[in-house]
C-alpha positions as CSV (number, residue, x, y, z in Angstrom):
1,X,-7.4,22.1,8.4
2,X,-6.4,19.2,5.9
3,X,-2.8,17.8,6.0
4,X,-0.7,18.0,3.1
5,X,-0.1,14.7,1.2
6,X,3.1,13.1,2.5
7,X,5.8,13.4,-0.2
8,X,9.3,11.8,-1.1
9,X,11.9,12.4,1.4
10,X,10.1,12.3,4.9
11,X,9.5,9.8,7.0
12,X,6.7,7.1,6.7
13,X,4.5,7.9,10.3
14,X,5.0,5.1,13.1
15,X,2.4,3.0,12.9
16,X,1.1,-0.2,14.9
17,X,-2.3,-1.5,13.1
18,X,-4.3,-4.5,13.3
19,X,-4.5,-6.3,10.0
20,X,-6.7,-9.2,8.3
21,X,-3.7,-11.7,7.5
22,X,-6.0,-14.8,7.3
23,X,-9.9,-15.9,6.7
24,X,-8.9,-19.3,9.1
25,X,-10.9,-19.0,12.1
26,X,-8.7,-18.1,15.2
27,X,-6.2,-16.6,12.8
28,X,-7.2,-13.9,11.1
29,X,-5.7,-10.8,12.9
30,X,-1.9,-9.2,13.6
31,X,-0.6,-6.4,14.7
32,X,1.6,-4.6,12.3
33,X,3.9,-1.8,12.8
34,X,6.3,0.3,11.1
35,X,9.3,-1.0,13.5
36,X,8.3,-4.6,12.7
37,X,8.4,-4.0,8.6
38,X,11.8,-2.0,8.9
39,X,13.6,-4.5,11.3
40,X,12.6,-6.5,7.9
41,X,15.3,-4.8,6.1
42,X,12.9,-4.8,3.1
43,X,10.9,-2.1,0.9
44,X,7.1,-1.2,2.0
45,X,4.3,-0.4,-0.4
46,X,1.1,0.3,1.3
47,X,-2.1,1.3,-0.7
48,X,-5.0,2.5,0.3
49,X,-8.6,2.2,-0.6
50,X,-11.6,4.0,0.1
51,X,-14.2,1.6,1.4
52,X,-14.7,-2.1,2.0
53,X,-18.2,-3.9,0.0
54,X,-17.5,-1.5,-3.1
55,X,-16.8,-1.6,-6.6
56,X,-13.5,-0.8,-8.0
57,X,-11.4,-0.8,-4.9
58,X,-11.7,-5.0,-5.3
59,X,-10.7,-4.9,-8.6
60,X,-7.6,-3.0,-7.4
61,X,-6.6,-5.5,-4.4
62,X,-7.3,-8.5,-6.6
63,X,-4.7,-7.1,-9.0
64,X,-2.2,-6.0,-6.2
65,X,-2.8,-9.8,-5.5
66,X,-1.7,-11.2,-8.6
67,X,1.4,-9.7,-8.1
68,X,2.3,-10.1,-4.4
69,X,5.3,-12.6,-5.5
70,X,6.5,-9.6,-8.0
71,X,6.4,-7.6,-4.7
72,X,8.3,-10.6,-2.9
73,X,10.8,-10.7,-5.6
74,X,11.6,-7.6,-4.9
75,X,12.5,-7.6,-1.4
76,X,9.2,-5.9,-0.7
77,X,6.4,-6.4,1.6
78,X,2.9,-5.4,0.6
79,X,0.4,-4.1,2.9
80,X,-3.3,-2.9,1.9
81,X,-5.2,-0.1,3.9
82,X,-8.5,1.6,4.8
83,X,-10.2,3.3,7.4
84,X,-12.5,-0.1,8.0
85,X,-12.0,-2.4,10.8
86,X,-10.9,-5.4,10.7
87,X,-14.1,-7.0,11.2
88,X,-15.2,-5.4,8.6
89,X,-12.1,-6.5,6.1
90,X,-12.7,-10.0,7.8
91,X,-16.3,-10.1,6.6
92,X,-15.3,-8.7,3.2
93,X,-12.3,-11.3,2.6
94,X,-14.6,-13.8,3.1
95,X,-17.5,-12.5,1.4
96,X,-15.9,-11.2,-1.9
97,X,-14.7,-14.4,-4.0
98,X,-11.1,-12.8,-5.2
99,X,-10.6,-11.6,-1.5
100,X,-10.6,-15.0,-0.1
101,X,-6.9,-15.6,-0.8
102,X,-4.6,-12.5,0.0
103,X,-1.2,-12.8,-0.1
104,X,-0.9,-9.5,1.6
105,X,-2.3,-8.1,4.9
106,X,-5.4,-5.6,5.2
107,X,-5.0,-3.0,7.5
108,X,-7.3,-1.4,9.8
109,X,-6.8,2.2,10.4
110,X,-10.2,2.8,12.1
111,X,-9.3,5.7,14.1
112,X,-8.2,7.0,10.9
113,X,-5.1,8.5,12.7
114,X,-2.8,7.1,9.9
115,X,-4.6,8.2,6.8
116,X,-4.7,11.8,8.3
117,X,-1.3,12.2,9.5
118,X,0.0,10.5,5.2
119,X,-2.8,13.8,4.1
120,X,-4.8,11.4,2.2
121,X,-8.2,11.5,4.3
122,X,-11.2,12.7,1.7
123,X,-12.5,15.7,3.8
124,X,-16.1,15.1,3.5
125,X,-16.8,10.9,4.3
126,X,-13.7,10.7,6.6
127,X,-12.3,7.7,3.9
128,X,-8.6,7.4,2.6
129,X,-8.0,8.5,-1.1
130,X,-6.4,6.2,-3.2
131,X,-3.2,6.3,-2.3
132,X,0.4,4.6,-2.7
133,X,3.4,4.8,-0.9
134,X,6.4,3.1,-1.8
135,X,9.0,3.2,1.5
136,X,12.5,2.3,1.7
137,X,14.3,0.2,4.2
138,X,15.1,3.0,6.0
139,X,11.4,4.3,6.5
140,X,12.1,7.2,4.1
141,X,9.0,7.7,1.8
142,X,10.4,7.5,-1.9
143,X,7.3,7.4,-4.2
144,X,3.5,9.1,-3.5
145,X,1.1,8.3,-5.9
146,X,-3.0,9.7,-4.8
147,X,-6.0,9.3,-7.1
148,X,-9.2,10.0,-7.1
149,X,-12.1,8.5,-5.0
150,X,-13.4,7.0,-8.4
151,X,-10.3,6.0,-10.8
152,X,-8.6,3.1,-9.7
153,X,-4.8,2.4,-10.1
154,X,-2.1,0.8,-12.4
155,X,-0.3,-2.1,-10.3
156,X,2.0,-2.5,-13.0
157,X,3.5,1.0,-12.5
158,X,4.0,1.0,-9.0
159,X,6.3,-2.3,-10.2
160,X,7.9,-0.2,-12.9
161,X,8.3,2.6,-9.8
162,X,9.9,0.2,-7.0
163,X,12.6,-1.0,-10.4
164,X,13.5,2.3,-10.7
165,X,14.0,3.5,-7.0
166,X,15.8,0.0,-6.3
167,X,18.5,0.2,-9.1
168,X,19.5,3.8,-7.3
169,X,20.3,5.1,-11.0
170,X,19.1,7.6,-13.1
171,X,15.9,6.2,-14.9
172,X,14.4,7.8,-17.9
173,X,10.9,7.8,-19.0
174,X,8.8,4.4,-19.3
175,X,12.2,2.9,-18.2
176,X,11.3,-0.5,-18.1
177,X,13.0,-3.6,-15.4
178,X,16.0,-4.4,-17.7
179,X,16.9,-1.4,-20.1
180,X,19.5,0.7,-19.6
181,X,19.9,3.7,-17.2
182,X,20.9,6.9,-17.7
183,X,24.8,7.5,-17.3
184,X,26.0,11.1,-16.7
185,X,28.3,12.7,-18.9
């Protein structure tokens, strides 16, 4: 039986992954962990992709790349996913030329324990859908975002997304870093 996507409100799964960090020989693998990213006291967005060596998944992490210092700025730390090793994200970063320099970490989740117990394992090729979760300090899942296999993402709204949920006020739609919020009557 499949497991529902995890949704706003619950609690991001503990977690302790290895994670590409680096392409420098001796360096390239960490541990990370949910305790470690909440004793952090910042925000988490992890997204996932299906496969490693395919098509539009790069073009997503190459974008998520470009804005790892909007992440930063925003007291949030940025961690990519798949159900590949991390051999296999070793091998990719330094095969695939926008890949080379992550600011971010790739995580493994080859037992794919992770991707099943967030309800975002495709049924059929055992791979994660593509999936966003944006976490606050706390652990506390506050955004859920999934797409399909074949449409890749908008970076730019999960910016727009993490605004919102960090000014803690009522945001109306396309509310944009910098308008004005919503005040109740």
């Amino acid at each position: 039986m499949k497991n529902a996507v995890l949704s706003v409100g619950t609690s991001f799964p503990d977690f302790n992954k290895k994670a590409v960090v680096s392409i420098e020989k001796g360096k390239e693998f960490e541990d990370i962990s949910l305790e470690a990213v909440k004793a952090t006291g910042k925000w988490m967005v992890m997204f996932w992709w299906p496969k490693d060596f395919t098509f539009v998944c790069p073009t997503e992490i190459a974008e998520f790349n470009k804005h790892a210092e909007d992440f930063a700025d925003r007291d949030a730390i940025l961690i990519g996913a798949s159900t590949d090793s991390e051999f296999v994200h070793a091998a990719w970063r330094r095969d695939h030329e926008d890949l080379k320099g992550l600011k971010f970490p790739m995580l493994a989740d080859t037992s794919k324990s992770l991707a099943a117990e967030l309800g975002i394992l495709e049924e059929n090729e055992k791979v994660a859908y593509r999936a966003t979760f944006i976490v606050d300090p706390q652990g506390i899942v506050r955004w859920t975002s999934v797409y399909d296999l074949s449409v890749g993402r908008n970076v730019k709204e999960v910016l727009r997304v993490l605004d919102a949920l960090q000014t803690d006020e009522l945001c109306p739609c396309n509310w944009q870093k910098g308008e004005a919020t919503l005040e109740v009557a």
